[in-house]
Biopython code that builds the backbone (N, CA, C, O; Angstrom):
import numpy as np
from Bio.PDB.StructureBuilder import StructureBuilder

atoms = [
    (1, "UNK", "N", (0.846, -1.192, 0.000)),
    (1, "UNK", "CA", (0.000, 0.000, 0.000)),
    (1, "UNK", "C", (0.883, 1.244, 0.000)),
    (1, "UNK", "O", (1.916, 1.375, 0.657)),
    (2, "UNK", "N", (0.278, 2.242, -0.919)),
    (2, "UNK", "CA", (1.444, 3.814, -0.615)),
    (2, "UNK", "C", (1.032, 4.896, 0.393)),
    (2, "UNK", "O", (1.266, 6.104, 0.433)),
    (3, "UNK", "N", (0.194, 3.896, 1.365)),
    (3, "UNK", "CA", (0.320, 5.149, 2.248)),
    (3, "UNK", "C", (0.334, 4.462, 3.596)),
    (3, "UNK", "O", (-0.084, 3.305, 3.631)),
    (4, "UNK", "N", (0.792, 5.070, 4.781)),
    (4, "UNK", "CA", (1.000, 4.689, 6.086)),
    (4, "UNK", "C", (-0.071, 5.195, 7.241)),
    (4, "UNK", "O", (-0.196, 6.364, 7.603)),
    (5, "UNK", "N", (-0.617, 4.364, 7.606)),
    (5, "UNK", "CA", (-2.138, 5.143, 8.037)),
    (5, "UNK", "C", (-2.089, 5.143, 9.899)),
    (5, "UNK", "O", (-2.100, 4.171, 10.653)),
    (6, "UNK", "N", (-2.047, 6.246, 10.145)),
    (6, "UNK", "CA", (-2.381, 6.228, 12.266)),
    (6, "UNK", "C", (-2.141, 7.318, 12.612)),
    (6, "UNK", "O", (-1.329, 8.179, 12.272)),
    (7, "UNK", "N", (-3.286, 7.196, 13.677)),
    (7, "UNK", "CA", (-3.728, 8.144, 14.394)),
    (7, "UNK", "C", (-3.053, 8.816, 15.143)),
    (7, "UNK", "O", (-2.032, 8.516, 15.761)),
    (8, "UNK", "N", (-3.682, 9.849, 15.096)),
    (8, "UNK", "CA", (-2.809, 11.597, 15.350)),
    (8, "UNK", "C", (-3.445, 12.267, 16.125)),
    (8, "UNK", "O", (-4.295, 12.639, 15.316)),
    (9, "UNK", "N", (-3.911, 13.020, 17.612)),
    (9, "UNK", "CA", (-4.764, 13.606, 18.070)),
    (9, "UNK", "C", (-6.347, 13.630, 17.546)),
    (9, "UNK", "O", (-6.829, 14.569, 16.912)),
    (10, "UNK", "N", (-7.129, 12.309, 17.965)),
    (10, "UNK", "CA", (-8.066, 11.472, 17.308)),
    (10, "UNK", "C", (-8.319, 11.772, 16.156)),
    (10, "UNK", "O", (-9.525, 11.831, 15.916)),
    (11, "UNK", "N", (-7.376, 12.077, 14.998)),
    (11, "UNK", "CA", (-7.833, 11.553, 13.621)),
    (11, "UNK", "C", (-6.617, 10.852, 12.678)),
    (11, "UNK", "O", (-5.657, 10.284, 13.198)),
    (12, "UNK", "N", (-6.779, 10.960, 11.369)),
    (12, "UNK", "CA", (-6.210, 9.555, 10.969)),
    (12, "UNK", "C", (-5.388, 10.534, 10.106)),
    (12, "UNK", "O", (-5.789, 11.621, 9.690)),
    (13, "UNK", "N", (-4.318, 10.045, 9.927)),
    (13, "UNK", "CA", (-3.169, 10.904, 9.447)),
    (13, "UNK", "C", (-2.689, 10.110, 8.476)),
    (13, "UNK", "O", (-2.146, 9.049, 8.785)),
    (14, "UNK", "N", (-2.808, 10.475, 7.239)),
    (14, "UNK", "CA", (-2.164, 9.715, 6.017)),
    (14, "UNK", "C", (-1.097, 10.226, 5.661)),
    (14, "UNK", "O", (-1.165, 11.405, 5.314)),
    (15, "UNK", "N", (0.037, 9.652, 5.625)),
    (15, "UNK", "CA", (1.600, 9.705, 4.959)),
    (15, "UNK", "C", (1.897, 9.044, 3.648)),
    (15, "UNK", "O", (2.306, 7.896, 3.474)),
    (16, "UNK", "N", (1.592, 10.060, 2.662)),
    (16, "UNK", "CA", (1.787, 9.413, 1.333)),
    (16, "UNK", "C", (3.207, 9.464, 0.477)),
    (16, "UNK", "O", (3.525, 10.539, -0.031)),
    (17, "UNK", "N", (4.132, 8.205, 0.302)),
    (17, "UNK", "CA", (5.750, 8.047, 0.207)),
    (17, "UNK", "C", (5.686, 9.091, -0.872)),
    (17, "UNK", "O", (4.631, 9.429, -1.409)),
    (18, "UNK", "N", (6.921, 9.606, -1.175)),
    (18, "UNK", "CA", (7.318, 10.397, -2.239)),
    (18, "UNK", "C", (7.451, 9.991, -3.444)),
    (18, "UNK", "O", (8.454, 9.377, -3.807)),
    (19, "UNK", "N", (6.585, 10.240, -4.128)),
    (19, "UNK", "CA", (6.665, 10.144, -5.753)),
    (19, "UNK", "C", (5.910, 11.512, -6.349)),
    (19, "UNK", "O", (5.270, 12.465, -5.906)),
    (20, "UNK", "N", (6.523, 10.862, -7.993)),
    (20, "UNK", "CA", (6.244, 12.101, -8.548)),
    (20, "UNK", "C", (4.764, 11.954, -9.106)),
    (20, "UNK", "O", (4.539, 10.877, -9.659)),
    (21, "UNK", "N", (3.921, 12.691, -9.059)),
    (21, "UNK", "CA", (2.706, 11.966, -9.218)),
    (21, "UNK", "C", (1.810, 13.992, -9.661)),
    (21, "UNK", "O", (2.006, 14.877, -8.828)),
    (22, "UNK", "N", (0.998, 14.307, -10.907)),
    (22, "UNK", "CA", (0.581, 14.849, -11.434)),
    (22, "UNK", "C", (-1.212, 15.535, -10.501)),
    (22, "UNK", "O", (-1.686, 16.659, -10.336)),
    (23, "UNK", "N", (-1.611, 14.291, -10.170)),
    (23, "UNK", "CA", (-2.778, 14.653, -9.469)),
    (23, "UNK", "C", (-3.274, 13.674, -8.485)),
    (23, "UNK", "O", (-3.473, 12.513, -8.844)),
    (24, "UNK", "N", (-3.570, 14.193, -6.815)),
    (24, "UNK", "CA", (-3.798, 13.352, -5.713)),
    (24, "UNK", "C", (-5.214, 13.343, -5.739)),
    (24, "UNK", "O", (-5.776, 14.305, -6.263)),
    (25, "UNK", "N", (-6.168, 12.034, -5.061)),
    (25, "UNK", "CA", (-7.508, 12.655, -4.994)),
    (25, "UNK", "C", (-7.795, 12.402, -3.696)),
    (25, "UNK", "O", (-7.141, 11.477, -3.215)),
    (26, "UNK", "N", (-8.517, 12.900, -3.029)),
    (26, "UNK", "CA", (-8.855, 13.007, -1.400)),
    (26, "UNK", "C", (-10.012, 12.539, -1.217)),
    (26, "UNK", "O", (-10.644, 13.470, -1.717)),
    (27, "UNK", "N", (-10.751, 11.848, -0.902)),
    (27, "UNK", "CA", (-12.287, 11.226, -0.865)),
    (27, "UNK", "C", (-12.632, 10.813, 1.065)),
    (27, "UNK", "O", (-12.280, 9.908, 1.822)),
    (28, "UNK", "N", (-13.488, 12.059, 1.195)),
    (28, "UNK", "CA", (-14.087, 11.740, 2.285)),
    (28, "UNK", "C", (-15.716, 11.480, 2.264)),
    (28, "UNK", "O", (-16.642, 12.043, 1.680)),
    (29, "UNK", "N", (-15.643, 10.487, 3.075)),
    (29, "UNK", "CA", (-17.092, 9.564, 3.256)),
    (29, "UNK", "C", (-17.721, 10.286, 4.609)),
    (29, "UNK", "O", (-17.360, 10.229, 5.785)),
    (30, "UNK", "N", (-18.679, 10.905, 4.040)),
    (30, "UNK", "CA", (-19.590, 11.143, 5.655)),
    (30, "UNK", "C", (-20.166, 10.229, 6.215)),
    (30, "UNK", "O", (-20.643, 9.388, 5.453)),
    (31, "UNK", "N", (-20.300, 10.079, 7.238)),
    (31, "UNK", "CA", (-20.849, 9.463, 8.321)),
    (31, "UNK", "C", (-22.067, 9.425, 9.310)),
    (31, "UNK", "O", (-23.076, 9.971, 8.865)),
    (32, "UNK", "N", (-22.165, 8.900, 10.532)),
    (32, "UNK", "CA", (-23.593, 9.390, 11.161)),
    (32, "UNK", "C", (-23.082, 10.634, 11.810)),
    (32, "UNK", "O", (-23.931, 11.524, 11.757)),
    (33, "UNK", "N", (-22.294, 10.888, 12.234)),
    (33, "UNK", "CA", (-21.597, 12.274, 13.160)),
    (33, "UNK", "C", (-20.509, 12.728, 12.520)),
    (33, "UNK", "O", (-19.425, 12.899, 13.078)),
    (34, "UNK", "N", (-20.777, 12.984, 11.107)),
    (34, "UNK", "CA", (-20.106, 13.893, 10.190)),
    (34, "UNK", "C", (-18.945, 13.684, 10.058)),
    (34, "UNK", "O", (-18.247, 13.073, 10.867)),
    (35, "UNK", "N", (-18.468, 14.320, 8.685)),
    (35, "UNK", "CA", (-17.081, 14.443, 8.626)),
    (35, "UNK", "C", (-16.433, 15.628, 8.442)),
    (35, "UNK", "O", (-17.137, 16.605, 8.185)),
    (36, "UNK", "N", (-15.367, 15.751, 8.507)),
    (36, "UNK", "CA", (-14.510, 16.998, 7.969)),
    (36, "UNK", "C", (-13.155, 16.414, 7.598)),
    (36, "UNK", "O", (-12.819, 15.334, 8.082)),
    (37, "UNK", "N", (-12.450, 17.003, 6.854)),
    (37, "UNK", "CA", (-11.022, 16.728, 6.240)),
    (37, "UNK", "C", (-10.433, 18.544, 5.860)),
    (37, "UNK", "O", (-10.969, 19.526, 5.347)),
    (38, "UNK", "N", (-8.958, 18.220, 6.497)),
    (38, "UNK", "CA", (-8.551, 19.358, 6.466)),
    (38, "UNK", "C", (-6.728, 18.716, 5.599)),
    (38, "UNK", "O", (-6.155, 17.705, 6.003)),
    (39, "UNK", "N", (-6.151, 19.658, 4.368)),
    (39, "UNK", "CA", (-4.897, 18.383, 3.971)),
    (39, "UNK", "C", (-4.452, 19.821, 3.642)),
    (39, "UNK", "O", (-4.921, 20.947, 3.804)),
    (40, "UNK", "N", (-3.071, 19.156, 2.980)),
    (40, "UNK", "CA", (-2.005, 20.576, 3.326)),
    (40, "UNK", "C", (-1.044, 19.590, 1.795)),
    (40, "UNK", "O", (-0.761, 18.393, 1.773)),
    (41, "UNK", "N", (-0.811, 20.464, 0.901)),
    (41, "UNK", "CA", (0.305, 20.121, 0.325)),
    (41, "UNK", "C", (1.708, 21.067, 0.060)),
    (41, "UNK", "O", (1.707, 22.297, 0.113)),
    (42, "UNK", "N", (2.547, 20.471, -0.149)),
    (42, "UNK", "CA", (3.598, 20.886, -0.022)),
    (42, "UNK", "C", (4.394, 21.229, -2.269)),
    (42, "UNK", "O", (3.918, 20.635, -3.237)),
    (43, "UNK", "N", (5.190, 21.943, -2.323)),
    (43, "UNK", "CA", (5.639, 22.181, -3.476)),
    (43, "UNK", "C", (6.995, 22.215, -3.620)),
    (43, "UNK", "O", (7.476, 23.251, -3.161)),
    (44, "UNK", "N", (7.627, 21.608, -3.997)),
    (44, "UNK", "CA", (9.490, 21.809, -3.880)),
    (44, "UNK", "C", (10.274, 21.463, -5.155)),
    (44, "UNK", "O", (10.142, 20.370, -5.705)),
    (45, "UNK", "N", (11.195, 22.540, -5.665)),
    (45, "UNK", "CA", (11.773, 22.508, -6.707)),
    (45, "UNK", "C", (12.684, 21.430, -6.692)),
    (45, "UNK", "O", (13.312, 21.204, -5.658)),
    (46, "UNK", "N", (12.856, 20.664, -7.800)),
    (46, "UNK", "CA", (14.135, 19.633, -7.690)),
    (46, "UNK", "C", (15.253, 20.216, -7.416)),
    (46, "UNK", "O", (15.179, 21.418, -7.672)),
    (47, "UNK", "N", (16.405, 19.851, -6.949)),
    (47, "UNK", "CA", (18.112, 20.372, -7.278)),
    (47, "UNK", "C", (18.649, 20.671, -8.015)),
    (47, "UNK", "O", (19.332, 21.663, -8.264)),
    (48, "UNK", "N", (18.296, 19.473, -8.661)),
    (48, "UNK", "CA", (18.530, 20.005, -10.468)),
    (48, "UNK", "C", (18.241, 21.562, -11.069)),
    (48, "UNK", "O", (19.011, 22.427, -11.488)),
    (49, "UNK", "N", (16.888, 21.516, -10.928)),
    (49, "UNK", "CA", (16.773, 22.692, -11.320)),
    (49, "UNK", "C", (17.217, 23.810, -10.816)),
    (49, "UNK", "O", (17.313, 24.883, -11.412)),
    (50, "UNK", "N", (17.469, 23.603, -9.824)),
    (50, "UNK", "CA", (17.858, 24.801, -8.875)),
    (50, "UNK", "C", (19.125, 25.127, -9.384)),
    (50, "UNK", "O", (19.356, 26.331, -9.486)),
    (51, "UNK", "N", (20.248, 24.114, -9.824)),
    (51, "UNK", "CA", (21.551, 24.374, -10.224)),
    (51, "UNK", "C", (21.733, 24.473, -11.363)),
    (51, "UNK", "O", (22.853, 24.909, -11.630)),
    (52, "UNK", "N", (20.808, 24.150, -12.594)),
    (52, "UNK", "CA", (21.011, 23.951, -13.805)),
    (52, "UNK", "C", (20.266, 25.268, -14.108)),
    (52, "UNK", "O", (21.147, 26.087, -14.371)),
    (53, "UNK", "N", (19.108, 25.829, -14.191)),
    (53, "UNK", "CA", (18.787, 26.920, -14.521)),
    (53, "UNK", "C", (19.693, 28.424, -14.069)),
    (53, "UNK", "O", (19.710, 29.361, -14.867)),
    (54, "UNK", "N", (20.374, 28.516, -12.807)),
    (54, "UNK", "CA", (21.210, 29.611, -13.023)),
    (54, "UNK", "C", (22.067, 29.513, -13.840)),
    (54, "UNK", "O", (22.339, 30.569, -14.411)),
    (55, "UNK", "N", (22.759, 28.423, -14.209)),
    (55, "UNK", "CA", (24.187, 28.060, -14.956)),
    (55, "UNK", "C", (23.485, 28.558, -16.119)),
    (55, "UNK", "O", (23.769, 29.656, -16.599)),
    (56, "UNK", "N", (22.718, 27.920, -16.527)),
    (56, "UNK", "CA", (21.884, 28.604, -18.233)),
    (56, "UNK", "C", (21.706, 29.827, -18.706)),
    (56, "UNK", "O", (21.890, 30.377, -19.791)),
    (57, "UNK", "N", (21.066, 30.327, -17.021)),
    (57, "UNK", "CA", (20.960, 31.880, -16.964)),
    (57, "UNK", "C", (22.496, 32.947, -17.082)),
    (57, "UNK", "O", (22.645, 34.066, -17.573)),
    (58, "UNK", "N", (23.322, 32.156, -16.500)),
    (58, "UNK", "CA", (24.473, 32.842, -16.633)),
    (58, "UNK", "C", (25.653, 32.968, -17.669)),
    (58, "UNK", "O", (26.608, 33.718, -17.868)),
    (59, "UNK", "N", (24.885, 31.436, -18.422)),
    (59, "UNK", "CA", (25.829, 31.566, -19.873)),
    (59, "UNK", "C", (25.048, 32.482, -20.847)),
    (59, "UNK", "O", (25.489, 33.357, -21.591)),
    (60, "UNK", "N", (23.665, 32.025, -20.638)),
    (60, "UNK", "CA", (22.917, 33.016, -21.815)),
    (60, "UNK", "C", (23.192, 34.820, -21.882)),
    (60, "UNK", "O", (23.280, 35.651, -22.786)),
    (61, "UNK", "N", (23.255, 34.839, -20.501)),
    (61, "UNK", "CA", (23.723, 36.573, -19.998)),
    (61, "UNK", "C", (25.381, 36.564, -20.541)),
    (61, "UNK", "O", (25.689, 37.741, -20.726)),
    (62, "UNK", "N", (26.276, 35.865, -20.784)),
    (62, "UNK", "CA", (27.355, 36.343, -20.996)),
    (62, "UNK", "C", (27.555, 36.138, -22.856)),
    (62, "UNK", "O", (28.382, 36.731, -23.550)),
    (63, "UNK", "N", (26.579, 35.178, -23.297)),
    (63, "UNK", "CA", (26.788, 35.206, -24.243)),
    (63, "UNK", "C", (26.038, 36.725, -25.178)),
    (63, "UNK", "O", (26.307, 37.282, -26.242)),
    (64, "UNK", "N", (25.073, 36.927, -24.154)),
    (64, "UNK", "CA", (24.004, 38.191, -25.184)),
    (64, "UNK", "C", (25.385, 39.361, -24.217)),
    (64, "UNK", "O", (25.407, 40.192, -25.125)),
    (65, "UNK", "N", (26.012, 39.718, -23.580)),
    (65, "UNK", "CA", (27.050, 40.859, -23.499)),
    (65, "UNK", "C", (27.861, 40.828, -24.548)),
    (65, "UNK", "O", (28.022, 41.675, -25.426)),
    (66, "UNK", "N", (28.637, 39.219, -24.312)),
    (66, "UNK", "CA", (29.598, 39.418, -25.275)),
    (66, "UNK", "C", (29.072, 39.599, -26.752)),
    (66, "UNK", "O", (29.791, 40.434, -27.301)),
    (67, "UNK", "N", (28.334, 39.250, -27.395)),
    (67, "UNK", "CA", (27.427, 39.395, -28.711)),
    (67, "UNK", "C", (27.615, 41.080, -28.824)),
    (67, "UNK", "O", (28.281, 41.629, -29.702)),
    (68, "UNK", "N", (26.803, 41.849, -27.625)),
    (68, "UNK", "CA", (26.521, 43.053, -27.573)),
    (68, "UNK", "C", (27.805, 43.878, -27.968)),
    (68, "UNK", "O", (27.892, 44.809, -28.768)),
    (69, "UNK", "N", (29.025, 43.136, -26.997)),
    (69, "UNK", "CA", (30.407, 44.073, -27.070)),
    (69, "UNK", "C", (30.654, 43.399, -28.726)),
    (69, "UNK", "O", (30.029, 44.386, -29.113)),
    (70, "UNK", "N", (30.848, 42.952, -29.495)),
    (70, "UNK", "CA", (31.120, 42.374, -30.700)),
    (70, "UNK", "C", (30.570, 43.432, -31.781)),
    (70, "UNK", "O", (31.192, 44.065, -32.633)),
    (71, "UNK", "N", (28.528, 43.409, -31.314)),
    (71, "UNK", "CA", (27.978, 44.216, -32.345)),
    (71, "UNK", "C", (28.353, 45.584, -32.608)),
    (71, "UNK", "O", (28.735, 45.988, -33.706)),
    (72, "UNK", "N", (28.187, 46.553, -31.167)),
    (72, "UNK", "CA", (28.052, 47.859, -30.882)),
    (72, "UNK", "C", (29.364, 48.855, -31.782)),
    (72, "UNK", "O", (29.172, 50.001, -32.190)),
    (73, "UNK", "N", (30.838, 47.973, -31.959)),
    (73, "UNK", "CA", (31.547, 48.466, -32.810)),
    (73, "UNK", "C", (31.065, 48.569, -34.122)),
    (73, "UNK", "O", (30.971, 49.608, -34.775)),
    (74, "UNK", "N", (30.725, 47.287, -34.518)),
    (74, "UNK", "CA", (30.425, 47.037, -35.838)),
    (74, "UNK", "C", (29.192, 48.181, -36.313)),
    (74, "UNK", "O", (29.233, 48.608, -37.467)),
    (75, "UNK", "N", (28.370, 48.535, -35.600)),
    (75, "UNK", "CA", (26.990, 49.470, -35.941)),
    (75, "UNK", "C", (27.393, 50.920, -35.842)),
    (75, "UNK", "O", (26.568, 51.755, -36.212)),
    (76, "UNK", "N", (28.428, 51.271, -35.439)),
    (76, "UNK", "CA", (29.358, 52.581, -34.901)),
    (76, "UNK", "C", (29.902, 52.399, -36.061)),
    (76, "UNK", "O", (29.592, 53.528, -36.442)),
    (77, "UNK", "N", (30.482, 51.933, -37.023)),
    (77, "UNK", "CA", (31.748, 51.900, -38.145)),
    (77, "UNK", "C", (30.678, 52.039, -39.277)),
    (77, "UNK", "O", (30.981, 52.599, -40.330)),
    (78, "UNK", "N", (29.327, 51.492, -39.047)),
    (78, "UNK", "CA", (28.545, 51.573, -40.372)),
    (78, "UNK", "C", (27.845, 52.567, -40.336)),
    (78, "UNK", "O", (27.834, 53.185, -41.401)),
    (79, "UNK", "N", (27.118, 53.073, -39.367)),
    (79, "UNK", "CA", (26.996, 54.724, -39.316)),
    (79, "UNK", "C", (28.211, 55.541, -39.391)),
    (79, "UNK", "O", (28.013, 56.641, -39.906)),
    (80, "UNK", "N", (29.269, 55.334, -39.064)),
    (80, "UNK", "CA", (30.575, 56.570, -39.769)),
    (80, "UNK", "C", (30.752, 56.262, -41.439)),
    (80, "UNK", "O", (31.008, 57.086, -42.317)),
    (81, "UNK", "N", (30.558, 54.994, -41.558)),
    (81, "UNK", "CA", (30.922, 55.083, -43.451)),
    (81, "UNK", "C", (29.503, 55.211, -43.789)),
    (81, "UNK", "O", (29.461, 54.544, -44.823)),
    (82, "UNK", "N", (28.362, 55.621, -43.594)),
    (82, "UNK", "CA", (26.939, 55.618, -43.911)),
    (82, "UNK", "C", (27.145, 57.159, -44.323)),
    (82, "UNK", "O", (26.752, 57.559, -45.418)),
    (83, "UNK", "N", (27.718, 57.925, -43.488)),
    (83, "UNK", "CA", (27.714, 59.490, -43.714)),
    (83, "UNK", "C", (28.496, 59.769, -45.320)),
    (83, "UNK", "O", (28.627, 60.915, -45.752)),
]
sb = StructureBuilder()
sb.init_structure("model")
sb.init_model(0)
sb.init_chain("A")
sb.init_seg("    ")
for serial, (resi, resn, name, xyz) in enumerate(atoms, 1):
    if name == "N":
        sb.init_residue(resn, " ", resi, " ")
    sb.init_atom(name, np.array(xyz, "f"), 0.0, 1.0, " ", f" {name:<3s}", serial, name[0])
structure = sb.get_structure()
């Protein structure tokens, strides 16, 4: 079973293992003296991403400077021979 089921300050506390999983569904059954359900999820970026998207970010930023320092002469020399 993927979940670990016991009681928590009289109610039932489900611990569901870690996977990667798109959509959870929660199904509470009322009863003769009612129910309520109260759940909490959590959101956390992988590592990966965490380390791989600045590195990307920081080559893409050095490559659009250096591009920039490359062009900005070249557009300066063609407006002086444009005149």
């Amino acid at each position: 079973m993927l979940s670990d089921i016991g009681p928590g300050d009289g109610a039932v506390v489900l611990r569901i293992a870690d996977m990667e999983r798109t959509e959870l569904y929660l199904a509470v059954m009322k009863g003769a003296s009612g129910a309520s359900a109260e759940f909490e999820t959590a959101v956390e970026l992988s590592p990966s991403f965490k380390t791989a998207v600045p590195v990307f970010a920081f080559i893409y930023a050095a490559v659009h400077v250096g591009y920039a320092a490359w062009l900005v002469p070249k557009r300066v020399g063609f407006a002086r021979s444009a005149k």
